[in-house]
N, C-alpha and C positions, 0 to 999 in steps of 0.2 A: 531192708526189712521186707521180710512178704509171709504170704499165710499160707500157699499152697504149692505144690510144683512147679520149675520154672522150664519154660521150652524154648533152647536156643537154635535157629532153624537156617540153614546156609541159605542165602540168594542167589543160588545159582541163575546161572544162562544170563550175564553181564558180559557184553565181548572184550576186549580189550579196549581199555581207556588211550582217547589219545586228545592231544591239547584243542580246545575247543567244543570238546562235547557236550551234552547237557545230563550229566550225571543224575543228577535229581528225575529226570525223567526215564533213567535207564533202571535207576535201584526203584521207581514207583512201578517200572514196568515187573522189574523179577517179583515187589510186592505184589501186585496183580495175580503173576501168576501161581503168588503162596497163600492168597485168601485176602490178603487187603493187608488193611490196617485196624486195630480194633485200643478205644481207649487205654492208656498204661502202656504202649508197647512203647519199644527203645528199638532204634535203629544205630547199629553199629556200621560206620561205613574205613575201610583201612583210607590209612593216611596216602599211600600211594594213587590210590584210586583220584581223592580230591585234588593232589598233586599234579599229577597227570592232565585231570581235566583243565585246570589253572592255569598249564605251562608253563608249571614250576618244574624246568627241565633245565641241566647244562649241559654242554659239550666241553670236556677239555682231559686234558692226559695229566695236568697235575691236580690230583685230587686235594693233595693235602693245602695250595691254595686256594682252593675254591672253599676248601673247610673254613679256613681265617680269614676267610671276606665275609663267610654265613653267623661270623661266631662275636657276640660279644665281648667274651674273655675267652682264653685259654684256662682251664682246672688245673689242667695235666696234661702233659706231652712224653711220650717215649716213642721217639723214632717218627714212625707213621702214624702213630697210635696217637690221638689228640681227645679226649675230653672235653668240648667247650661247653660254654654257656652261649644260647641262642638270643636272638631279640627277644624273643617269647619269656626269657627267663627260662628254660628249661637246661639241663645240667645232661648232658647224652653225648658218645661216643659220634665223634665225626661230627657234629652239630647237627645231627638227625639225616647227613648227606647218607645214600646210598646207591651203589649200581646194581643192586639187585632188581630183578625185573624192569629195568630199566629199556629205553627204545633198542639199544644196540650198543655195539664197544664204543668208547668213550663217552659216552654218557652215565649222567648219574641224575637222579632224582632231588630233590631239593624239598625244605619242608615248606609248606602253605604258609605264606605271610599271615594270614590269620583265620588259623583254625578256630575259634571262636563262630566268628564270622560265617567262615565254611558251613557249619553244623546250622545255624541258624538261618541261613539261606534254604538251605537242604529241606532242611524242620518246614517250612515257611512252603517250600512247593510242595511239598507230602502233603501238609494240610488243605494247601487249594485243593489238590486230588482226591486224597482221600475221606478229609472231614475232620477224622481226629488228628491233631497234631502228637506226636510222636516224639519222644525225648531224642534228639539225633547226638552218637558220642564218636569224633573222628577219633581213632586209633594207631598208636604205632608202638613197635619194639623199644622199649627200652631194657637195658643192660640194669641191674642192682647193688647197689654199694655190699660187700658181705657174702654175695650169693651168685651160684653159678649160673649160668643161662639167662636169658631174655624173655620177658612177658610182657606183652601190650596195654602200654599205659593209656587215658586221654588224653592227647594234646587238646583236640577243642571240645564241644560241650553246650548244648542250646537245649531248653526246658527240663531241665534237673537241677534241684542243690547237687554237685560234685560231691562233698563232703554231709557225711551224716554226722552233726554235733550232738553226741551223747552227752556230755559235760553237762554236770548238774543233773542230771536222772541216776536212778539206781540200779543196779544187777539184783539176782536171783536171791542175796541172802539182804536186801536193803542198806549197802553200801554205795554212798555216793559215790559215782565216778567224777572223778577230777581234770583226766586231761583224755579221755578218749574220744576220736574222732575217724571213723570208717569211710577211706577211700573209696565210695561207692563207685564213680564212674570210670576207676581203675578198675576194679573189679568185673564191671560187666564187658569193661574193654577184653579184660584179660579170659575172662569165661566163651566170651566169642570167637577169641582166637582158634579157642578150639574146633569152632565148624570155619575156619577160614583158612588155615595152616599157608604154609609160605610157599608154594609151589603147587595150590589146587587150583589157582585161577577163580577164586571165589571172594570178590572184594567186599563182601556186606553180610550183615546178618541181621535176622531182628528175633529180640530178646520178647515174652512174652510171660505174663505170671509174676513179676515183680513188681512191688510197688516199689517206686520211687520216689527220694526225699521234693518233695514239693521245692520248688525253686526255680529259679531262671539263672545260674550261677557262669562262671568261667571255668576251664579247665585251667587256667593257672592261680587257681583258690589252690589248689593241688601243688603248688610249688613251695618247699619249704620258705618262710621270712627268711631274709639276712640276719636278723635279733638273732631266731632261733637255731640257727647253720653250726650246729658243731664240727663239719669238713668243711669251709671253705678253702 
């Protein structure tokens, strides 16, 4: 929900992440040099960035094991092509394995044991720094049941409700809503994407002009129930 215009603003000048860095102080530094931080803002930082810095890296030439060691279940399999489900609960292509931007050939990237975590660690040095704490949402590509192409959902998620529960309020002509609920921190995932794109070298954004659902939630509030899973 918000009342007025929102500005999503790339963090450039972040050099390349590599494992053991102190990320939190790299994305306070590109804030610095975007004007700071000011109550309400949301930090969007990509999923490879916090990866990276974690060394959450592997080396190996069979991909498709490395998938079924990262994977809770298999969904679906064709060929190369695997679907799992992660520790996290999350249901993505590869178990969110990628070698994209990755160190070098045979390497691949791996997802952060817990993005949760990540976001609120991040959250947590921004506000030593800066003063106001800032909603921090980690980011990554997921693929969509139905639909072509890839948009950046939350994996993790520190000072926001995730989910804006409309259920039990009414729309414009006083009909109760019954079962609507607005992915918000998919969404500003997915809005930031836009000033990050996949080959600009721009791992972070911060969002500004939104209010955000009051909360301190997880990014996997964001994963359907097993109750409610009509694709399992």
């Amino acid at each position: 929900m918000t009342a007025g215009p929102v500005e999503i603003l790339p963090l450039g000048g972040i050099p390349e992440i590599r494992p053991g860095d102190d990320l939190a102080r790299l994305v306070g530094d590109a804030l610095e040099r975007a004007g700071g931080l000011v109550e309400g803002d949301v930090v969007v930082v990509a999923q490879k960035a916090v990866s990276k810095a974690e060394g959450r890296l592997a080396q190996t030439h069979d991909t498709v094991r490395l998938i079924l060691g990262e994977a809770r279940a298999v969904r679906r399999r064709r060929g190369d092509l695997v679907i799992a489900e992660t520790e996290h609960g999350f249901v993505c292509a590869s178990a969110g394995i990628d070698r994209s931007n990755a160190p070098g050939d045979g390497w691949a990237v791996l997802l952060p044991r817990d993005p949760d975590a990540s976001a609120r660690g991040l959250r947590a040095a921004l506000a030593a720094r800066f003063g106001p704490a800032p909603a921090v949402i980690v980011s990554d590509s997921f693929g969509r049941a139905w639909r072509q192409g890839t948009t950046d959902v939350a994996i993790g998620a520190a000072g926001l409700a995730p989910l804006l529960d409309l259920r039990g309020t009414t729309d414009a002509r006083g009909r109760v809503l019954a079962s609507t609920q607005i992915a918000v921190a998919d969404e500003l995932a997915g809005a930031a994407e836009l000033v990050l794109g996949k080959a600009a070298g721009v791992p972070a954004a911060r969002i500004r002009g939104y209010r955000v659902p009051p909360g301190d939630g997880s990014a996997r509030d964001l994963v359907m129930p097993p109750e409610r899973d009509l694709f399992p």
